[in-house]
mmCIF file of the N, C-alpha and C atoms, coordinates in Angstrom:
data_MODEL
# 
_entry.id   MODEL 
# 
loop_
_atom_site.group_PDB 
_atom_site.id 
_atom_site.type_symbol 
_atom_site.label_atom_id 
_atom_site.label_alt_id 
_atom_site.label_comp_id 
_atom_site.label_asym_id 
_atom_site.label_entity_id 
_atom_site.label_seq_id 
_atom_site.pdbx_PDB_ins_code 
_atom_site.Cartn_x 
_atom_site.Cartn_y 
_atom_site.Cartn_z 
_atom_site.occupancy 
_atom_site.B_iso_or_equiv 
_atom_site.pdbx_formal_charge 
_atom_site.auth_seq_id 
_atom_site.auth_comp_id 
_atom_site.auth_asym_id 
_atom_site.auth_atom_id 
_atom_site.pdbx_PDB_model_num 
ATOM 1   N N  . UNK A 1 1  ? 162.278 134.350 130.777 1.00 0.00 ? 1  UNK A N  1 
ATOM 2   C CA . UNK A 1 1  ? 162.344 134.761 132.150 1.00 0.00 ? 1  UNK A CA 1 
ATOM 3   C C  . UNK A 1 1  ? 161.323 135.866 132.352 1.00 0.00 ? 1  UNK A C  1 
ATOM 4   N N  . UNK A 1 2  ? 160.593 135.855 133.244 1.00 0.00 ? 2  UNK A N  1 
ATOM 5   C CA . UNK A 1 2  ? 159.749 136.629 133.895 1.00 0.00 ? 2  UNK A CA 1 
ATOM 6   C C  . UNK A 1 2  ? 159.736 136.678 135.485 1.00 0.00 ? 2  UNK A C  1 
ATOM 7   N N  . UNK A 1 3  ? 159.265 138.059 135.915 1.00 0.00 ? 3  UNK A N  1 
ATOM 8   C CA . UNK A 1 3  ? 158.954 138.290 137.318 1.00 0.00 ? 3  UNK A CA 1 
ATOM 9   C C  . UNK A 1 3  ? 157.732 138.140 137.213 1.00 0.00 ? 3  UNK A C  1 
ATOM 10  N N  . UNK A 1 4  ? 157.129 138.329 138.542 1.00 0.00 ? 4  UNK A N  1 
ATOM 11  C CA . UNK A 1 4  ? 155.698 138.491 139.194 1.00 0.00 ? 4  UNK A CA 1 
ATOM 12  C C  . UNK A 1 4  ? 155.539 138.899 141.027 1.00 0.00 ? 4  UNK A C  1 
ATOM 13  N N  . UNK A 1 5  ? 155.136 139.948 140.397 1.00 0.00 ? 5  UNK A N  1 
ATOM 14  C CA . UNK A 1 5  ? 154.989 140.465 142.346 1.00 0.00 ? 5  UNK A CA 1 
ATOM 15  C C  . UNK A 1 5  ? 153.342 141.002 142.186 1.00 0.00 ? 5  UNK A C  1 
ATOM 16  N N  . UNK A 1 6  ? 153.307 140.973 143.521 1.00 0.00 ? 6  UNK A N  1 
ATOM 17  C CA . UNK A 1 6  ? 151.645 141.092 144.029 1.00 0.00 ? 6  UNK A CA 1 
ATOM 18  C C  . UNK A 1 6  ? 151.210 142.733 144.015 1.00 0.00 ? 6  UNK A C  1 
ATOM 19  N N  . UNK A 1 7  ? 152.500 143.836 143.541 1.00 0.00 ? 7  UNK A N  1 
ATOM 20  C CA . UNK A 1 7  ? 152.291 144.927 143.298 1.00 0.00 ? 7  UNK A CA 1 
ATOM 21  C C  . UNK A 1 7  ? 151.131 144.998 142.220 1.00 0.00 ? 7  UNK A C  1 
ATOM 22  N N  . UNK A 1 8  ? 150.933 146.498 142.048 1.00 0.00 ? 8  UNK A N  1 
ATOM 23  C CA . UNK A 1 8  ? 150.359 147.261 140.892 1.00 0.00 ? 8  UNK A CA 1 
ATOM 24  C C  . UNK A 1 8  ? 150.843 146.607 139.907 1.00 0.00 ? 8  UNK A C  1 
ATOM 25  N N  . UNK A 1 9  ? 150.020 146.774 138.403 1.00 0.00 ? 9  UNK A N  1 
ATOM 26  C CA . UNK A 1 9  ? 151.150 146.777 137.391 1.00 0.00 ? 9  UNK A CA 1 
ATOM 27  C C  . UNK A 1 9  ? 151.659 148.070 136.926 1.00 0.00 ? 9  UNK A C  1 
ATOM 28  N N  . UNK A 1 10 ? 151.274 149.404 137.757 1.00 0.00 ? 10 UNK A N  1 
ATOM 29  C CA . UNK A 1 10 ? 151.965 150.534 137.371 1.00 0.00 ? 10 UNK A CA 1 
ATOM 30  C C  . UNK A 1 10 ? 153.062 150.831 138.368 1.00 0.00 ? 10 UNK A C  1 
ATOM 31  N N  . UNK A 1 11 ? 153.561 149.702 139.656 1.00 0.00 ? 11 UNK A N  1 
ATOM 32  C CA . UNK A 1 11 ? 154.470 149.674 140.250 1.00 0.00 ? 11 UNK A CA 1 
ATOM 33  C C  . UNK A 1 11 ? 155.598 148.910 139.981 1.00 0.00 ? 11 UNK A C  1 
ATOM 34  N N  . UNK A 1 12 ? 154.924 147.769 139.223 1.00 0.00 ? 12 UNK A N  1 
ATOM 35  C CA . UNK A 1 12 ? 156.333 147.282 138.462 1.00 0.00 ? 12 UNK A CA 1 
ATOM 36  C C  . UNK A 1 12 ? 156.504 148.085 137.298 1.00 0.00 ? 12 UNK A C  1 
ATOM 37  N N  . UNK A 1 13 ? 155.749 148.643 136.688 1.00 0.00 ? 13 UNK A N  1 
ATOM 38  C CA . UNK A 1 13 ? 156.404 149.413 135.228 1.00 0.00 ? 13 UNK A CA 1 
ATOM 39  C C  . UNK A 1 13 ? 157.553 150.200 136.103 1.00 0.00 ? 13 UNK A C  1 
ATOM 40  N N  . UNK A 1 14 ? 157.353 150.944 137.022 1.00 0.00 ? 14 UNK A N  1 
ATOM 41  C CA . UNK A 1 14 ? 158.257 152.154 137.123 1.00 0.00 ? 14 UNK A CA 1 
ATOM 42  C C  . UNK A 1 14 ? 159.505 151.505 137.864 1.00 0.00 ? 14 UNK A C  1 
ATOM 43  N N  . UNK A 1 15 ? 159.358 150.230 138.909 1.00 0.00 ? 15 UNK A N  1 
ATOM 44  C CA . UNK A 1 15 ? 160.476 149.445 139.042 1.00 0.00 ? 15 UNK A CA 1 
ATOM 45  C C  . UNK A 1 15 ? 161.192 149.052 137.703 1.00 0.00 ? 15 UNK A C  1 
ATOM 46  N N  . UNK A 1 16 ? 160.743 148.380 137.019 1.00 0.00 ? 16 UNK A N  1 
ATOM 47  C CA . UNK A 1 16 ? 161.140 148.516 135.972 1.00 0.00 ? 16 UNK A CA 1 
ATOM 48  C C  . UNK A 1 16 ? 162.104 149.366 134.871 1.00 0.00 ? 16 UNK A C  1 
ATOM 49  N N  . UNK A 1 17 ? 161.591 150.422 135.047 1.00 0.00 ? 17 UNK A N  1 
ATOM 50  C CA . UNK A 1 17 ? 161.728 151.806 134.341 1.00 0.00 ? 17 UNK A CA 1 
ATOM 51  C C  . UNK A 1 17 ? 163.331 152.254 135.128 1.00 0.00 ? 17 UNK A C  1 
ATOM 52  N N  . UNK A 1 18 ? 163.011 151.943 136.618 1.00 0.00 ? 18 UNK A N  1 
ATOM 53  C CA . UNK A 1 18 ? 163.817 152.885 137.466 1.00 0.00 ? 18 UNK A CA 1 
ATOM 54  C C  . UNK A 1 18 ? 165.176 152.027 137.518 1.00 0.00 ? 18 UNK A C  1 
ATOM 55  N N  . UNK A 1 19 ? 164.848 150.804 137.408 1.00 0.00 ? 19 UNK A N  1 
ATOM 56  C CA . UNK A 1 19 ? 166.426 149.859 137.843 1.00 0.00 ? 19 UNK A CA 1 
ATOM 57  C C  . UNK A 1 19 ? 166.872 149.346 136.305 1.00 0.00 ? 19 UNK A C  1 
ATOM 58  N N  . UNK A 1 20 ? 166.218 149.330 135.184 1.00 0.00 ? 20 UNK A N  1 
ATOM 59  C CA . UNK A 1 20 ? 166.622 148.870 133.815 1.00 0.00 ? 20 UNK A CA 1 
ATOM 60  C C  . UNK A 1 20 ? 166.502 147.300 134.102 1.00 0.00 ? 20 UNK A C  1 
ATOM 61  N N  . UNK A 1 21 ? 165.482 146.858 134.305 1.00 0.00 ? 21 UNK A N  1 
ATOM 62  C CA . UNK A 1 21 ? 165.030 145.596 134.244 1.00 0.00 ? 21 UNK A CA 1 
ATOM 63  C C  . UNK A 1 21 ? 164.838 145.497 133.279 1.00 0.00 ? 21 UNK A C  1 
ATOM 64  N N  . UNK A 1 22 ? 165.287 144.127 132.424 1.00 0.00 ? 22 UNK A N  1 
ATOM 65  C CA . UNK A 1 22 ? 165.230 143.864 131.275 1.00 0.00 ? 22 UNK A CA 1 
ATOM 66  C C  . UNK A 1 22 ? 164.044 142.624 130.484 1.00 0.00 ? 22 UNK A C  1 
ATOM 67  N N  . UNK A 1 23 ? 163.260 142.298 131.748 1.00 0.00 ? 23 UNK A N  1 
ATOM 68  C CA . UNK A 1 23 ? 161.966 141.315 131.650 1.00 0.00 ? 23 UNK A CA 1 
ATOM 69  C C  . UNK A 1 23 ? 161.179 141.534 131.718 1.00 0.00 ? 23 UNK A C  1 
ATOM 70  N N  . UNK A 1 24 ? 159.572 141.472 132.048 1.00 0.00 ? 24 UNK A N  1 
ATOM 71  C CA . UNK A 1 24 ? 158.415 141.420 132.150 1.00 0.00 ? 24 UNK A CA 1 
ATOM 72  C C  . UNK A 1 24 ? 158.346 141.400 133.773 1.00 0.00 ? 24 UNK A C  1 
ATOM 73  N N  . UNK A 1 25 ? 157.614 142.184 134.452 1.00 0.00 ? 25 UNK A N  1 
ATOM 74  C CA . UNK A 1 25 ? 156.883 141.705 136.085 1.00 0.00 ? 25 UNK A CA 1 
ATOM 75  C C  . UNK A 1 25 ? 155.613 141.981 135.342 1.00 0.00 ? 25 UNK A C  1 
ATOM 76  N N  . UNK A 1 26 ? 155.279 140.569 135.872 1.00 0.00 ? 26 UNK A N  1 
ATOM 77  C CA . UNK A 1 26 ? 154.025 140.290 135.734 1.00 0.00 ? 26 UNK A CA 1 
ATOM 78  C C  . UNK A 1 26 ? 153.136 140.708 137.026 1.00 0.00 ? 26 UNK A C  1 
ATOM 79  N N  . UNK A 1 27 ? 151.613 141.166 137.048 1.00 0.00 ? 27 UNK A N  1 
ATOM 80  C CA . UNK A 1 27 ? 150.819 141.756 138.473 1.00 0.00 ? 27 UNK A CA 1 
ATOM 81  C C  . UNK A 1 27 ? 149.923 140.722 138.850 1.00 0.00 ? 27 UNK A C  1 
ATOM 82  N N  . UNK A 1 28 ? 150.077 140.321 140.138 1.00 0.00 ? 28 UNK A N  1 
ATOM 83  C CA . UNK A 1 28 ? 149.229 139.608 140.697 1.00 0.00 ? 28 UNK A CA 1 
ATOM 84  C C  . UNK A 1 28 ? 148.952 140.134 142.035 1.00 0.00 ? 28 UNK A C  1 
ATOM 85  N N  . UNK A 1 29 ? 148.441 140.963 141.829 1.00 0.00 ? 29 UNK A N  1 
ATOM 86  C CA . UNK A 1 29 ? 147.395 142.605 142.706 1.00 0.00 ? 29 UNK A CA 1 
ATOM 87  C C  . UNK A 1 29 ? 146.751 141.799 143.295 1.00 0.00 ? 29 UNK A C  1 
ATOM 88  N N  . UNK A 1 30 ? 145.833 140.368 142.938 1.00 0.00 ? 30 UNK A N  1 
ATOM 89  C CA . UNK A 1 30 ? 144.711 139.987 144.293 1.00 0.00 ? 30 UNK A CA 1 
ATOM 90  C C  . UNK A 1 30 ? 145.901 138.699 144.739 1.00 0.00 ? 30 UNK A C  1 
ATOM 91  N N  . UNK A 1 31 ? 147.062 138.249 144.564 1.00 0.00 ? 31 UNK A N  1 
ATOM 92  C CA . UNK A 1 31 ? 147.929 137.140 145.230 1.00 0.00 ? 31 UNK A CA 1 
ATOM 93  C C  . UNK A 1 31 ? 147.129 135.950 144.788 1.00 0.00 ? 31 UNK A C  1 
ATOM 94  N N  . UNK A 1 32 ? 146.200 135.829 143.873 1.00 0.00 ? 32 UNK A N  1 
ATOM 95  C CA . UNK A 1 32 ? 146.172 134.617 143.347 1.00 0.00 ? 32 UNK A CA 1 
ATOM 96  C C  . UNK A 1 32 ? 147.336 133.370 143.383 1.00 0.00 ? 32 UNK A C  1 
ATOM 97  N N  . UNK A 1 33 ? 147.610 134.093 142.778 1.00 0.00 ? 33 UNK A N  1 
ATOM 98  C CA . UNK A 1 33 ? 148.826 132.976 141.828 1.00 0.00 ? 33 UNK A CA 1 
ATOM 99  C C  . UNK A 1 33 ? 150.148 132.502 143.195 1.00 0.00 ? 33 UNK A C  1 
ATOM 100 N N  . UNK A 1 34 ? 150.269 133.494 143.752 1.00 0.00 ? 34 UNK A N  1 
ATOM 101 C CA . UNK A 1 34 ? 151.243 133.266 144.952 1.00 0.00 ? 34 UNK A CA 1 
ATOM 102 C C  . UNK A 1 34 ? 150.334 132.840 146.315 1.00 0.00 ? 34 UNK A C  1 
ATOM 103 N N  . UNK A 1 35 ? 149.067 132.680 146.265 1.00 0.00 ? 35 UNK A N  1 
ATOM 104 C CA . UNK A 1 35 ? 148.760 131.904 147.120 1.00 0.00 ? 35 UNK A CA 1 
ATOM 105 C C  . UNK A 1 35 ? 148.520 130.692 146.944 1.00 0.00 ? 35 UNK A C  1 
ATOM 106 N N  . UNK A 1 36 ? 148.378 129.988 145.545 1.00 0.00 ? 36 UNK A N  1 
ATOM 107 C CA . UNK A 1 36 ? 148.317 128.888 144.656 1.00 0.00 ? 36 UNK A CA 1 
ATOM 108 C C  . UNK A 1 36 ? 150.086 128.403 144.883 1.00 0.00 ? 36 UNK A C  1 
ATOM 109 N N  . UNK A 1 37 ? 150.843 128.915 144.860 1.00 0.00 ? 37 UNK A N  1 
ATOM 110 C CA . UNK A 1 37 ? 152.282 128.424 144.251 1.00 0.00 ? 37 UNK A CA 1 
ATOM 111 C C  . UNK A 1 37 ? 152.782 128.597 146.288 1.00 0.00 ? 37 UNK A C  1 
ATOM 112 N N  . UNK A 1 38 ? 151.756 128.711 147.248 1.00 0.00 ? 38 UNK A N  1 
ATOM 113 C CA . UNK A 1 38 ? 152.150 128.111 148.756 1.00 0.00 ? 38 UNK A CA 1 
ATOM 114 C C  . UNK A 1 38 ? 153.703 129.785 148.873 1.00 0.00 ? 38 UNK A C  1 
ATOM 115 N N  . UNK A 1 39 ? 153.335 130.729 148.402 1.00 0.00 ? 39 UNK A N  1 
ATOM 116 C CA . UNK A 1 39 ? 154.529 131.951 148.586 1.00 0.00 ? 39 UNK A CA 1 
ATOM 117 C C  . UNK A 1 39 ? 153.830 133.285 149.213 1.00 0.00 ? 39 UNK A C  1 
ATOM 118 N N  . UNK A 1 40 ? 152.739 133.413 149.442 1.00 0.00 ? 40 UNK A N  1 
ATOM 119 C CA . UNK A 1 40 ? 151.768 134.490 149.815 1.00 0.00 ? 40 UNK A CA 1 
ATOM 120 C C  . UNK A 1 40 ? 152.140 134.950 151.187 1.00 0.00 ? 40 UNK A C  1 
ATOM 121 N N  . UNK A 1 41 ? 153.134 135.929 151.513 1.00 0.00 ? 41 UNK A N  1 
ATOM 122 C CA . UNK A 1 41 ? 152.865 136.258 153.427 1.00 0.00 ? 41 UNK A CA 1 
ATOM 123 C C  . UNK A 1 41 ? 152.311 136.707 153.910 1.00 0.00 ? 41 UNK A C  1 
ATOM 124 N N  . UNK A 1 42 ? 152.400 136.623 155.144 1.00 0.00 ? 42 UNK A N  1 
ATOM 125 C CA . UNK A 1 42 ? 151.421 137.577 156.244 1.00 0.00 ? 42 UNK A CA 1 
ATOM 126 C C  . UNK A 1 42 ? 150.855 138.894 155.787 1.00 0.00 ? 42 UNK A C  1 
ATOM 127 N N  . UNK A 1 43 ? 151.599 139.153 155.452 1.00 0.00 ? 43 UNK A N  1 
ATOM 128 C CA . UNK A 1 43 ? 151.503 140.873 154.967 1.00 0.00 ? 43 UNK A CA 1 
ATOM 129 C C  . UNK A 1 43 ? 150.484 141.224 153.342 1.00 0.00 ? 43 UNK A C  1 
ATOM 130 N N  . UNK A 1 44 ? 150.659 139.786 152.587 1.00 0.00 ? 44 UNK A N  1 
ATOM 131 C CA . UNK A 1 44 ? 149.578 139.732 151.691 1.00 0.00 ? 44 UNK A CA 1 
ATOM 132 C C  . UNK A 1 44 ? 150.267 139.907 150.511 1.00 0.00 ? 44 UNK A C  1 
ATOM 133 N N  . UNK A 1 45 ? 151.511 139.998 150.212 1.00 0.00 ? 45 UNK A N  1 
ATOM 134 C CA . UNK A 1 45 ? 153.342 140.217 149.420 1.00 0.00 ? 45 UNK A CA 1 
ATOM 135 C C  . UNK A 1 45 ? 153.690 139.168 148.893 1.00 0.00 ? 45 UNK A C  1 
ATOM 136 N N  . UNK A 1 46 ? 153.685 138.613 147.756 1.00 0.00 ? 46 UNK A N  1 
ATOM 137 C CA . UNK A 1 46 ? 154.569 136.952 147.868 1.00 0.00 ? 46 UNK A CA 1 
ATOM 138 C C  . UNK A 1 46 ? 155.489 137.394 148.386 1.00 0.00 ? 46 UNK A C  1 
ATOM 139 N N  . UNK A 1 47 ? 156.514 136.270 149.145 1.00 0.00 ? 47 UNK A N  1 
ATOM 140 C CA . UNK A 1 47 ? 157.783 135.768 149.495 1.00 0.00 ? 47 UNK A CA 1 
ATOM 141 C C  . UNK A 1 47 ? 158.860 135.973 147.994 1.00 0.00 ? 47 UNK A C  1 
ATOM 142 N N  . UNK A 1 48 ? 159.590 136.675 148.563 1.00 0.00 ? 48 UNK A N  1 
ATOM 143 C CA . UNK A 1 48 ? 160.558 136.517 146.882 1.00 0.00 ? 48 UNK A CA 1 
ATOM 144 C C  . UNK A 1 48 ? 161.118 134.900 146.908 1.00 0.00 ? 48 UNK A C  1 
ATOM 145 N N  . UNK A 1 49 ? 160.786 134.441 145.576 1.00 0.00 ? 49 UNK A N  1 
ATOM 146 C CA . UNK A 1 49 ? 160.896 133.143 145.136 1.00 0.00 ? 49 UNK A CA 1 
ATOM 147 C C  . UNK A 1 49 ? 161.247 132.492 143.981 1.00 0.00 ? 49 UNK A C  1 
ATOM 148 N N  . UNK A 1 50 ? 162.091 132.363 143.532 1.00 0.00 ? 50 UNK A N  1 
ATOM 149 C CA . UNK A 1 50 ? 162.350 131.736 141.992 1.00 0.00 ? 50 UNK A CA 1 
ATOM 150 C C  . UNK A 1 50 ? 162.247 130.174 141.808 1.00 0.00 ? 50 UNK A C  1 
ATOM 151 N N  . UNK A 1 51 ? 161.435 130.320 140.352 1.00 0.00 ? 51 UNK A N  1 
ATOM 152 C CA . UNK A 1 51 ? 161.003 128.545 140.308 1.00 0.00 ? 51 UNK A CA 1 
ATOM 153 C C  . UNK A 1 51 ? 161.353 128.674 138.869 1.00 0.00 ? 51 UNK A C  1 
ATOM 154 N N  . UNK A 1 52 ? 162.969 127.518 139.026 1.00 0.00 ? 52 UNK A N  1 
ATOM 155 C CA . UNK A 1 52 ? 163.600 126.866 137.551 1.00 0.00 ? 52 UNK A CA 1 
ATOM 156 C C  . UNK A 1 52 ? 162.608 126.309 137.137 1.00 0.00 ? 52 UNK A C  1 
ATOM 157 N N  . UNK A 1 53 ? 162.535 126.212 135.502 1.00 0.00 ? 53 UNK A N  1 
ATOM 158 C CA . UNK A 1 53 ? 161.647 125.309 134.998 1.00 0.00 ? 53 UNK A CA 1 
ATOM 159 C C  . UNK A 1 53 ? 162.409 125.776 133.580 1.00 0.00 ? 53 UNK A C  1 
ATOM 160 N N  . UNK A 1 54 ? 162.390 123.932 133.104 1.00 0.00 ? 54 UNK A N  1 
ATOM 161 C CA . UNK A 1 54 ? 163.160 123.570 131.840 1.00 0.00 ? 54 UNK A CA 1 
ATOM 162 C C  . UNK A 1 54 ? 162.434 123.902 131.128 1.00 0.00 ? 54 UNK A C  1 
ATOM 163 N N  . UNK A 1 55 ? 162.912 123.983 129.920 1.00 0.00 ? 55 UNK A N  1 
ATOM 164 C CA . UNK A 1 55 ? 162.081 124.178 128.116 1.00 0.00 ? 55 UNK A CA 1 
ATOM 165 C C  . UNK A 1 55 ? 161.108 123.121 127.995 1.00 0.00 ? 55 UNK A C  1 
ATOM 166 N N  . UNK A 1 56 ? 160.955 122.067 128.698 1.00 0.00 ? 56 UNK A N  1 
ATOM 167 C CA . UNK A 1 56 ? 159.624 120.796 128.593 1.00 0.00 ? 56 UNK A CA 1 
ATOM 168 C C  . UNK A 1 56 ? 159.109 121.298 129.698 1.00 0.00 ? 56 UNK A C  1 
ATOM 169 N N  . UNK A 1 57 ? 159.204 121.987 130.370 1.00 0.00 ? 57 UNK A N  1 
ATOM 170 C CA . UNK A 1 57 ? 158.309 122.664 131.193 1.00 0.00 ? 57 UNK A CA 1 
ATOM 171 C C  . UNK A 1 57 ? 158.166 122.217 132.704 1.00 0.00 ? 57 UNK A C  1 
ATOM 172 N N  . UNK A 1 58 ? 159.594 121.162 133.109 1.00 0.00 ? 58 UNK A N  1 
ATOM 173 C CA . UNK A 1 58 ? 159.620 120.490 134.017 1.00 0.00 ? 58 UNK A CA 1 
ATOM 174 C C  . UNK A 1 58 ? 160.156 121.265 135.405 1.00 0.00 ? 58 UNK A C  1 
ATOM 175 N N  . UNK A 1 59 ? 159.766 121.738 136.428 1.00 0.00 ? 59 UNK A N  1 
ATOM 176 C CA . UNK A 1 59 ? 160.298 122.006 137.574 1.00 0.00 ? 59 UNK A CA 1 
ATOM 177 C C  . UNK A 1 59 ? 161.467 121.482 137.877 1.00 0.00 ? 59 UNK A C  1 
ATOM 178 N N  . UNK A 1 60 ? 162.508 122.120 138.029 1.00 0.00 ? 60 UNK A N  1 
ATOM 179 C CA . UNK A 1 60 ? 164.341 121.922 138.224 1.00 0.00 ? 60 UNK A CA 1 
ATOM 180 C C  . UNK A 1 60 ? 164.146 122.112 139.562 1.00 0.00 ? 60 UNK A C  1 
ATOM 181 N N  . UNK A 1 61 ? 164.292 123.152 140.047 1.00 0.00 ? 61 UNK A N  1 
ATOM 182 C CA . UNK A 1 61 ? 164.352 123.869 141.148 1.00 0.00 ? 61 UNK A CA 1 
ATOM 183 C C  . UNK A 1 61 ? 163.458 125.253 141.769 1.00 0.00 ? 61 UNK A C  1 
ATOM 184 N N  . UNK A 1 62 ? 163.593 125.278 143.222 1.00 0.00 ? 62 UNK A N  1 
ATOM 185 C CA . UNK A 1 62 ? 163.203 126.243 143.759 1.00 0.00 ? 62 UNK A CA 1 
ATOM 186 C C  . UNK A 1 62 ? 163.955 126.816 144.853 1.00 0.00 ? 62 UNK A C  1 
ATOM 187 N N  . UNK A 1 63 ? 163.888 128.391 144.427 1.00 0.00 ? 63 UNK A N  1 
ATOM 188 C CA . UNK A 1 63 ? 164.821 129.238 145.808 1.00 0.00 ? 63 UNK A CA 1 
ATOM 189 C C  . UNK A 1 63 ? 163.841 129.465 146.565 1.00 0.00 ? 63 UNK A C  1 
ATOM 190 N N  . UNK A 1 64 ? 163.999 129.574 147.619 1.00 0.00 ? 64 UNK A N  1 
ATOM 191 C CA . UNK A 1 64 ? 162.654 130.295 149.013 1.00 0.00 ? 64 UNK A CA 1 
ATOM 192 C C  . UNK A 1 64 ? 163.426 131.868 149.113 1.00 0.00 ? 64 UNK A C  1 
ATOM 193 N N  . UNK A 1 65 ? 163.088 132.402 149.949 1.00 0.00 ? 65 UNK A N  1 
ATOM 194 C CA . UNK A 1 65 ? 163.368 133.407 150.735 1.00 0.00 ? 65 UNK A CA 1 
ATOM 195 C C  . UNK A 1 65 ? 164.900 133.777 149.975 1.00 0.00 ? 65 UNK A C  1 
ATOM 196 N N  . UNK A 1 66 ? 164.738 134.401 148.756 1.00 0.00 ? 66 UNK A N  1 
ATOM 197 C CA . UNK A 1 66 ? 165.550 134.690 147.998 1.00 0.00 ? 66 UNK A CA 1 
ATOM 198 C C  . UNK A 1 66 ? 166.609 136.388 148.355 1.00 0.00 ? 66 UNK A C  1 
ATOM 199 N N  . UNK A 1 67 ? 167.537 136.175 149.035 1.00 0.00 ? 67 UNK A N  1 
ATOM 200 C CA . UNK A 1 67 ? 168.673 137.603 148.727 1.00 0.00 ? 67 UNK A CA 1 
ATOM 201 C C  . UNK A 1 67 ? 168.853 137.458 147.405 1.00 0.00 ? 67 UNK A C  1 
ATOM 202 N N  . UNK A 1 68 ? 169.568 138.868 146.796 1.00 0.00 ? 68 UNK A N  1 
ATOM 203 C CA . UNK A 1 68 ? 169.522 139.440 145.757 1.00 0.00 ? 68 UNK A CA 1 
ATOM 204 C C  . UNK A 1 68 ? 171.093 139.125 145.555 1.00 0.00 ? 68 UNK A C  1 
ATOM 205 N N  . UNK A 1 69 ? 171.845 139.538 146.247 1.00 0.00 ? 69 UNK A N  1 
ATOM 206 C CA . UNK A 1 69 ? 173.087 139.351 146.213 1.00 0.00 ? 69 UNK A CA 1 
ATOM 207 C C  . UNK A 1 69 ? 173.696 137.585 145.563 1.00 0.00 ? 69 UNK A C  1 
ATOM 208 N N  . UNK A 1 70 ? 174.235 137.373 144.621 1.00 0.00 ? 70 UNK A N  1 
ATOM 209 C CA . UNK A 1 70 ? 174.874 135.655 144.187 1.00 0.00 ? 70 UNK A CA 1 
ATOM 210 C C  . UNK A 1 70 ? 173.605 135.450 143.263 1.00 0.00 ? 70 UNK A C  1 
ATOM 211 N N  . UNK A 1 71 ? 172.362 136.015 143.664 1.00 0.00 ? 71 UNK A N  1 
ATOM 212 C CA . UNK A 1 71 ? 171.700 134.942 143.331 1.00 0.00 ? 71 UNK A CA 1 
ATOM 213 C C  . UNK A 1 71 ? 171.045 134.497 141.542 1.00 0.00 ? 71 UNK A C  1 
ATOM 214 N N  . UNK A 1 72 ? 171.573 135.634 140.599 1.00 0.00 ? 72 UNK A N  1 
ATOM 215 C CA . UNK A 1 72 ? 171.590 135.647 139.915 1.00 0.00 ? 72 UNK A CA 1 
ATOM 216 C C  . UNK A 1 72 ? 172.312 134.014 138.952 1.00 0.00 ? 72 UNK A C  1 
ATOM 217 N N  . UNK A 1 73 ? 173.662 134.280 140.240 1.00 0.00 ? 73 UNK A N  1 
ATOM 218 C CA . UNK A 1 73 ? 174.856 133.417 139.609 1.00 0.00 ? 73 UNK A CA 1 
ATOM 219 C C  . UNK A 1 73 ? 174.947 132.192 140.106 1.00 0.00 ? 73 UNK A C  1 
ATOM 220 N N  . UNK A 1 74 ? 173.940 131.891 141.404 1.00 0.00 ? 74 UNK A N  1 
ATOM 221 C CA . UNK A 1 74 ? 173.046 130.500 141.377 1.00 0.00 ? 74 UNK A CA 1 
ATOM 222 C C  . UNK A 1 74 ? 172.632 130.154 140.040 1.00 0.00 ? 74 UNK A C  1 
ATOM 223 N N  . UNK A 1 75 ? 171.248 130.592 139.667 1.00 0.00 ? 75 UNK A N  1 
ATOM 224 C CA . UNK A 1 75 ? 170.372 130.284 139.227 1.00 0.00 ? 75 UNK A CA 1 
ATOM 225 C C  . UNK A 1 75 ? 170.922 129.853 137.486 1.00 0.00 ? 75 UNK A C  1 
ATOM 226 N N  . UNK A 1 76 ? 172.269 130.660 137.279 1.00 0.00 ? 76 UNK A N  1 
ATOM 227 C CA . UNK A 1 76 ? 172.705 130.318 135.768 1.00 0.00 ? 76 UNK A CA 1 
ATOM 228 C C  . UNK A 1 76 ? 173.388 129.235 136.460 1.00 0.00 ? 76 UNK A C  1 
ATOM 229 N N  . UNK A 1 77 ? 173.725 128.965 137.369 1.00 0.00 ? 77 UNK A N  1 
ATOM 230 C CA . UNK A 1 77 ? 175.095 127.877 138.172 1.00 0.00 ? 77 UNK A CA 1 
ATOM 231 C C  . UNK A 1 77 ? 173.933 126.302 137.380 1.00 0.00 ? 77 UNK A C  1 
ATOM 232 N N  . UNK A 1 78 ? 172.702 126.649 137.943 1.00 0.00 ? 78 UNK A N  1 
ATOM 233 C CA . UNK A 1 78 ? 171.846 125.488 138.058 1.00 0.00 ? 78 UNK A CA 1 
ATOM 234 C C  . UNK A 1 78 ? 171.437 125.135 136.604 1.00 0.00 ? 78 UNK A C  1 
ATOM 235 N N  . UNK A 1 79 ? 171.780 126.366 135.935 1.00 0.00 ? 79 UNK A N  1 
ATOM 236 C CA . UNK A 1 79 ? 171.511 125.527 134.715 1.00 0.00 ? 79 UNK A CA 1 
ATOM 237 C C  . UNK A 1 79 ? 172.145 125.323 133.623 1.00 0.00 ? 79 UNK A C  1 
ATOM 238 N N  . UNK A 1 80 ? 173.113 125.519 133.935 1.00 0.00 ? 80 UNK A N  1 
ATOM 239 C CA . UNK A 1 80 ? 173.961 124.808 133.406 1.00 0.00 ? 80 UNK A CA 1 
ATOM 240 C C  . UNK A 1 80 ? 173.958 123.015 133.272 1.00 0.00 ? 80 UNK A C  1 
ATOM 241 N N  . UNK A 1 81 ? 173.388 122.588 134.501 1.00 0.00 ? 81 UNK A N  1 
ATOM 242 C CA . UNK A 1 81 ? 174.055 121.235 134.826 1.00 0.00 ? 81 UNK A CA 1 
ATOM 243 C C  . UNK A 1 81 ? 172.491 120.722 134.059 1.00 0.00 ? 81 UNK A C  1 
ATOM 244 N N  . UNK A 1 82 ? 171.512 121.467 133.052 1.00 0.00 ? 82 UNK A N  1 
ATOM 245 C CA . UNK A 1 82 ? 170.722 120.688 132.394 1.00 0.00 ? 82 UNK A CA 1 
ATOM 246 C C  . UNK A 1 82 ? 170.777 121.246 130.898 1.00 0.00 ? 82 UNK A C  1 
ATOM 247 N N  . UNK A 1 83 ? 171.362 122.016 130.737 1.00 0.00 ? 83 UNK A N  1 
ATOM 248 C CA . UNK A 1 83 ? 171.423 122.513 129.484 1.00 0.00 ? 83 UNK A CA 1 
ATOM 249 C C  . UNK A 1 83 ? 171.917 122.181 128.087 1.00 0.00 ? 83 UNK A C  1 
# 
């Protein structure tokens, strides 16, 4: 599991640092990658977005416009049913 936001990477370290995140945010500072993966907004921010993908590397699922709240307990919900 990994993040990726269009921050600094010295803005996710300290997110990081500050909430006890226990993964990697990865920096994509010019939105490459989130303008490639169709998540890039107006504002130039990806869209918060999570994209399942199995151990063969296959796309399961995708959340859009992700709250924080459940959504943890989605995302183990979903995988369960391939695991």
């Amino acid at each position: 599991m990994f993040g990726c936001s269009t921050d600094a990477a010295e803005v996710n370290q300290r997110f990081q640092q500050e909430l006890g995140v226990h993964f990697p945010i990865l920096s994509d500072e010019g939105g490459e990658a989130a303008r490639e993966l169709g998540i890039l907004g107006d504002t130039g921010h990806a869209k918060r977005t999570t994209f399942l993908v199995d151990a063969a590397g296959v796309l399961r699922r995708v959340w859009y416009d992700v709250k924080v709240d459940g959504h943890a307990a989605a995302v183990a919900t979903a995988t369960e049913s391939f695991s």
